[in-house]
N, C-alpha and C positions, 0 to 999 in steps of 0.2 A: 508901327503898323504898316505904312509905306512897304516895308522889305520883305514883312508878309504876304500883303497884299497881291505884289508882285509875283512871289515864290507860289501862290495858289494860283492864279492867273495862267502858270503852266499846264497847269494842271486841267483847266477849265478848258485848255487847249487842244487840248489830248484827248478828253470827252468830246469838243465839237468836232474832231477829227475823223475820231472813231466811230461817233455813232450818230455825227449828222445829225447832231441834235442839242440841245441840254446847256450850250452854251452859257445861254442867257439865264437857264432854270440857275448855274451857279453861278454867274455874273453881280445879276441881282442881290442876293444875298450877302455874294464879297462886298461888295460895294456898299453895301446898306450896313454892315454888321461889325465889318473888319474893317473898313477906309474909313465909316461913319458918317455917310453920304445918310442925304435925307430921301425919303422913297423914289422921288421924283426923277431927283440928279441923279441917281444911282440909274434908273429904266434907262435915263437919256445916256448915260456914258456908257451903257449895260447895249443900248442900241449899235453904236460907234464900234466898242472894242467887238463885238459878235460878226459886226457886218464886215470890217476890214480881215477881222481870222479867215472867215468861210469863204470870203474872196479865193485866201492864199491857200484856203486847203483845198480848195474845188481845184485848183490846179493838180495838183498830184494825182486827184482820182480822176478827173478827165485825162490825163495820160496814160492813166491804167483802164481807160475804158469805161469808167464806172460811172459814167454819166449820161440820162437820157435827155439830150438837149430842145426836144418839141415841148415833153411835157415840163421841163424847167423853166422855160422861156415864158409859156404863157403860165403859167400858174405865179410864176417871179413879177411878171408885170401886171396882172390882175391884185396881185397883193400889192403890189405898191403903190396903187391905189387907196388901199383899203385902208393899209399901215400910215400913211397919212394923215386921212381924215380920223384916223383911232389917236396921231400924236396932236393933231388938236383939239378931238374931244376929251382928252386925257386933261386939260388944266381944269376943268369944272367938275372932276370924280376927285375924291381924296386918296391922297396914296397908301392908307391900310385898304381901301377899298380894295383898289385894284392889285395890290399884294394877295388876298383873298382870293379873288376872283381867278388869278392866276393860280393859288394853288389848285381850286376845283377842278379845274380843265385836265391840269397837270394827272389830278385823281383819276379821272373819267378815263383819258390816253393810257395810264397804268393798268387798268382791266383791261380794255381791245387788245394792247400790246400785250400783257399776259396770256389772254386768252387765245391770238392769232388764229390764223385759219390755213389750211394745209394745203392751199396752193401758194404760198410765196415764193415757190421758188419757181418758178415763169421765169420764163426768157425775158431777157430786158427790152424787151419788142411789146409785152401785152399792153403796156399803158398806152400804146396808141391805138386800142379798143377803146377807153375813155374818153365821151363824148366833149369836145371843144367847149359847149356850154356847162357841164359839168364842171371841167378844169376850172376854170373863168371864175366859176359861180364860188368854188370853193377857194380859189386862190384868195378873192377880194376879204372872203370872209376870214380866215387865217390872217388875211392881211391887217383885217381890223382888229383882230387879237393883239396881233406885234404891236402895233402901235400903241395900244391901249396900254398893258401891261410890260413892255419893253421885253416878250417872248421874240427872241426871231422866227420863234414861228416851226424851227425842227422839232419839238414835242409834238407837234400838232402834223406837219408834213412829212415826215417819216412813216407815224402810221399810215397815214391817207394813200401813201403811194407803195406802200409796202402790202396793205390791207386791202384798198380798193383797188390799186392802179394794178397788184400784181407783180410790182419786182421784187426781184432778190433783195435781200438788207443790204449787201455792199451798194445796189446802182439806186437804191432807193436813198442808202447813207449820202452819195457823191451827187445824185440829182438835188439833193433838200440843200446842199451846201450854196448853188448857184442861188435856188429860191431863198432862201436865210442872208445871202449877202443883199438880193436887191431891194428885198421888204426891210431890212433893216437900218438902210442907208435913207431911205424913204421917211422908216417913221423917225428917224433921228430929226430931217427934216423939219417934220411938225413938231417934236419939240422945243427945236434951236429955238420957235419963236415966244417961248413964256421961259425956259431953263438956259440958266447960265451953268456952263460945263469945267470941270480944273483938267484944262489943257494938258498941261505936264503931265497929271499924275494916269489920264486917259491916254497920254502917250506910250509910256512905261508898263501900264497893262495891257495893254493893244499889241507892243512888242514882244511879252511875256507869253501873249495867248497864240500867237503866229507862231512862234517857236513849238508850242504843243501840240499844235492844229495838225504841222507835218508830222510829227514823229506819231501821232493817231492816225495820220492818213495812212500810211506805214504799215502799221497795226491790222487796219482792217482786210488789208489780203491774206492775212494769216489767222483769222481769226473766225468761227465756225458762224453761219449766217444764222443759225436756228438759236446759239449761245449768244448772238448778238442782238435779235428781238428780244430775246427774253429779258438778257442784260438791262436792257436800255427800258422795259418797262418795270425791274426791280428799280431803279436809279432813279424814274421819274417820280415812282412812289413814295423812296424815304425822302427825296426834295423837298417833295408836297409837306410830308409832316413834318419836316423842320420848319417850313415858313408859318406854317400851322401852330407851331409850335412857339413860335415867336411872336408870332400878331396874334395870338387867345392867350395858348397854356398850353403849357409843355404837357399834359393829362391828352389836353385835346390833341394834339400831333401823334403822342402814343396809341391814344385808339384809333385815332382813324387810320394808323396802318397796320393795328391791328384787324381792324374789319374790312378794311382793302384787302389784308394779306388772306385771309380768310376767305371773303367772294372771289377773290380770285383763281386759289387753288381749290372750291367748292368746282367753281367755272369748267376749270381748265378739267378737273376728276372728270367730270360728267361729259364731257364732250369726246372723251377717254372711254366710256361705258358705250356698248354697245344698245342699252336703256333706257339712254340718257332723252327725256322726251327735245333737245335741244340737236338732238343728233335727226331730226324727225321735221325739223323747220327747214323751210325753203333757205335756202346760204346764198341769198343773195348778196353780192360785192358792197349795197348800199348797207349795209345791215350790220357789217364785220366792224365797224367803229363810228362811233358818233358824226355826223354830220358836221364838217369844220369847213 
């Protein structure tokens, strides 16, 4: 299972890479499912390998530009914060809990990402219209997600800065990469001190995921910005139902993306209609994805 293990770990690399995101969405699962790590170990090593990748991938896309470093910096540091106090309030929640919990969020980010909104493609200038207290307010908060759930937090920060902040998917991919490595090293932090980690084998997929991370980085210049939101909100969704799927029943993970799949593209038709009483509502930036 080890050489499996490993061999998906590439792979996982290649998704943090690409879409600045998801890391952790398959981290988790490998770890828990395929290594046979217990929920806990799995978030804490699931913290480790995500945070050292996004390190090594935010390099490639800050060379290509693709990084907005005001809004990185403070939404990176108000999460590390957050992811913290989430990795020590994580030993008193049970780990199917927060399995759970994570896949909800995962659901919710799948419809905003489905359903986007038609100014993304802004200059990668607009998110310094987003108020400092905002950044701050929402960084802490994502930050507390990561920690909790051992998400780095790009399911959650891609939308946010793609959706509310107003960038492109690519400088929205390569900003979330800077904030995913510093939230995640943080809430590793607050687990070290209740979770013992298997060093080696956290080595070996850390190495496996690095290796993916650039060749996604890669990827994402060539790759259609409006095929890369959508992407990355089909992907969050079948995640959701396989963890869904594992902690209820496999019944339960089928419908719920069955009726994710379903609001979503009801969603997305109607915003498409010229009728659509949705097309009729004020499109304020707060409004375009959940509050994180």
């Amino acid at each position: 299972m080890i050489a499996l293990t490993v061999a998906l770990a590439v792979l996982v690399g290649i998704t943090l890479g690409l879409l600045g995101g998801g890391g952790s969405i398959l981290t988790v699962p490998l770890l828990a499912y395929v290594a046979g790590m217990d929920a806990k170990e799995a978030i804490a090593t699931s913290l480790l390998v995500v945070g050292v990748t996004s390190a090594v991938g935010a390099i490639s896309h800050a060379r290509a530009g693709r990084v907005q470093w005001r809004t990185g910096i403070l939404f990176g540091f108000a999460g590390m914060a957050g992811a913290y106090a989430g990795g020590l309030l994580s030993r008193f929640i049970p780990g199917s809990i927060l399995l759970l919990a994570f896949a909800a969020m995962m659901i919710a980010t799948a419809i905003a990402m489905l359903r986007g909104r038609k100014n993304t493609t802004g200059s990668a200038e607009a998110p310094h219209a987003m108020p400092v207290g905002k950044i701050v307010l929402d960084g802490a908060v994502v930050g507390l997600v990561t920690g909790l759930v051992g998400a780095g937090g790009g399911f959650l920060v891609v939308p946010a800065l793609a959706l509310l902040g107003g960038l492109p998917m690519p400088v929205a991919v390569g900003t979330s990469l800077i904030v995913i490595a510093m939230k995640s090293i943080a809430g590793l932090g607050g687990y070290l001190s209740a979770v013992q980690i298997d060093w080696r084998l956290a080595a070996m997929v850390t190495g496996a995921a690095v290796v993916g991370s650039l060749i996604g980085g890669r990827l994402t210049a060539v790759v259609d910005p409006e095929a890369l939101r959508k992407g990355f909100g089909w992907f969050v969704l079948a995640m959701s139902s396989v963890i869904l799927a594992q902690e209820l029943h496999p019944a339960v993970g089928a419908a719920t993306a069955a009726l994710t799949l379903a609001a979503a593209s009801a969603t997305y038709a109607c915003g498409r209609s010229e009728h659509c009483p949705l097309r009729r509502l004020p499109r304020r930036p707060e409004a375009a994805v959940p509050a994180v």
